[in-house]
N, C-alpha and C positions, 0 to 999 in steps of 0.2 A: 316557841320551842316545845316540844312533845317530852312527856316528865322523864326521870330516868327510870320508871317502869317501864313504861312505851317505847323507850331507846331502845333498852335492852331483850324485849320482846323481837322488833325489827331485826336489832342486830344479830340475834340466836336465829332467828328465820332464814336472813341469807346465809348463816354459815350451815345450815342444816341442809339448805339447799345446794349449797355450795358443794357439801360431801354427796348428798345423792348425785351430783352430776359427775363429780372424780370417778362413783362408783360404777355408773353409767360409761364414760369414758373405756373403766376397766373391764366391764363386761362387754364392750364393745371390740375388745383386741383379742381378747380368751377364744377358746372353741365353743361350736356355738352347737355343733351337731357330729355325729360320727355316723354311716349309714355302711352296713356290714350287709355284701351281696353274694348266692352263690353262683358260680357262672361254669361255662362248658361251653364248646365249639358247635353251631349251631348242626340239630338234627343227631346228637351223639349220645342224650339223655346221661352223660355221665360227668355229673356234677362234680369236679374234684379239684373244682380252684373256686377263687373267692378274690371279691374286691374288697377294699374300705375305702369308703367316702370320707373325708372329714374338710367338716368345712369352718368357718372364720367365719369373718363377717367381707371381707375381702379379698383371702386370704384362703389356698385349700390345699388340701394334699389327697392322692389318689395310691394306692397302695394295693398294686395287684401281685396276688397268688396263682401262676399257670390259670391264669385268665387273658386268652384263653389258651395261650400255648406257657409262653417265662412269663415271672414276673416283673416286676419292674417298681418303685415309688420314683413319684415325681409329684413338683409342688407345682403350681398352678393359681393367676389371678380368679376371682371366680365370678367376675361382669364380665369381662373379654371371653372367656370359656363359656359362659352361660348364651351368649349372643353366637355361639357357634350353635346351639342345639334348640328347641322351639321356643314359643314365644312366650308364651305362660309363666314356664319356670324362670325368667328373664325378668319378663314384667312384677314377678309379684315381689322379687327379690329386691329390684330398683326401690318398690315402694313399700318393703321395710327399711330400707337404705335413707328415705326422702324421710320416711315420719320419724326414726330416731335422729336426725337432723332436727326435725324439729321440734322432736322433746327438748333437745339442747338448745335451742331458740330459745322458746318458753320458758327453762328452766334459767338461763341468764337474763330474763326479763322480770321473774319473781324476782332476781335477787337486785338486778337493780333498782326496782321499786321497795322492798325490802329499807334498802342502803337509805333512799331519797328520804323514806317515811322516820328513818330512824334521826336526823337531824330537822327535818319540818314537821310544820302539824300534818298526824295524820288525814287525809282526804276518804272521802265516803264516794270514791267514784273509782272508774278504774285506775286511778292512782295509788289507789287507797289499799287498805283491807281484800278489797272485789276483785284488784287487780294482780294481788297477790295468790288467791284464791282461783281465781281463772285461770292464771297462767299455770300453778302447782296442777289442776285438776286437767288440764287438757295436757299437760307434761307425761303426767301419770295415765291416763285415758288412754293415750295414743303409744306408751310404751308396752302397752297390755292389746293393745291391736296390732302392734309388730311380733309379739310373741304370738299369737295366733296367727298370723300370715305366713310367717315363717315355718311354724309346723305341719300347715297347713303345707304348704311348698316344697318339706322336707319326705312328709308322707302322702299325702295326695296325689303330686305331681309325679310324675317322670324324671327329674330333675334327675336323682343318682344314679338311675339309669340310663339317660341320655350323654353324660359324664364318662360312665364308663366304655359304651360304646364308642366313645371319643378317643379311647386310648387302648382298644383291643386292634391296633396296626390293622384295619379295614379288616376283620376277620368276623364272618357274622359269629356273634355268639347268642347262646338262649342263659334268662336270668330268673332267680325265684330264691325265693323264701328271703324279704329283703327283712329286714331288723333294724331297727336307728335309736338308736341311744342320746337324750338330748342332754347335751352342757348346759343350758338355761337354768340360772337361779334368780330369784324374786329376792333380793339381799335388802336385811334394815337398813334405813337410809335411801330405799328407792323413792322417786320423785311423791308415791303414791302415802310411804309413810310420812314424808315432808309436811303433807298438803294435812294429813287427818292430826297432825304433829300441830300444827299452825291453828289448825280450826279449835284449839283448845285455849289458844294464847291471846285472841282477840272476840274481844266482846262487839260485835258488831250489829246494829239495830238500823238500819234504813229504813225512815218512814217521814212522811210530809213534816215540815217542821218550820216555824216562822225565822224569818231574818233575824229578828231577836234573839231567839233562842239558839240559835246559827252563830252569830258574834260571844254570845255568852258561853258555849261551848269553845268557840277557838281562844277565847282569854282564858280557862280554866287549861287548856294545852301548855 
């Protein structure tokens, strides 16, 4: 059995982990971007309405100003709506959708190794310490590559304008000067503080070592 320092280590790991995933969870349901466009009936040059974008993470709402004639709000899935307009803004959107899935993999894989390590002897393998640390580190890795894809998709792409062209009743309209405001926050407790949190809490040395000294470390556990 692993001393009750070493429990207690474990067991602060998963519940640390535990809340960056709640928090994750909750930045997953909030607004994630707001994209403010101004619009006009196409060939008219006389910009005097205006959309807003806003989108979720599944979830969006559109919010037009005599764009291009009334306005209107209406809410909107935003994979079935995206698969109306190209492929791009589609694709890239799936796969922040696929990788913060599997930050949440990841992140309930620390914590069940976490749990295992906190009632048995710690292991120096991926059960272990390594395995704790891999999964926090690619948790945290890949939730800092969805925020860059997504902004990336939010401003690069066509996306908010494809969108709105969706809902101007087949009316060509012309668009410019777009603006987007991002909801994304990096909140304490993300998977990424979890992981630099932990790397403080285990002393971990991996290096060739006899079977002796192998058995004499797991009786001192």
């Amino acid at each position: 059995m692993p001393s009750t320092k070493k429990t207690l280590h474990f067991v602060s790991s998963a519940l640390v982990t535990a809340k960056s995933v709640a928090l994750l969870g909750f930045g997953m349901s909030r607004k994630w971007s707001e994209t403010t466009i101004e619009c006009a009936r196409s060939g008219s040059n006389f910009f005097n309405g205006s959309a807003v974008v806003t989108l979720q993470l599944f979830n969006g709402n559109m919010d037009r100003i005599f764009c291009p004639t009334f306005g209107g709000s209406a809410d909107f899935q935003v994979i079935p709506k995206l698969a109306e307009t190209t492929v791009t803004p589609l694709a890239l959107h799936a796969m922040a959708v696929c990788l913060l899935v599997l930050c949440l993999v990841f992140s309930a894989c620390s914590i069940l190794i976490s749990l295992y390590n906190s009632v048995s002897n710690p292991y120096e393998t991926y059960m272990g310490p390594i395995g704790i640390y891999t999964c926090s580190s690619l948790s945290a890795c890949l939730s800092v590559v969805t925020l860059i894809i997504f902004v990336v998709n939010v401003n690069v792409t066509s996306m908010a304008e494809d969108l709105v062209k969706l809902y101007a009743d087949n009316i060509p309209v012309d668009l410019r000067n777009k603006s987007t405001e991002m909801g994304l926050r990096i909140l304490p407790g993300h998977p990424l503080h979890s992981a630099l949190s932990r790397r403080h809490r285990f002393d971990l040395h991996v290096r060739p070592r006899s079977l002796h000294t192998e058995e004499r470390t797991a009786e001192a556990y």
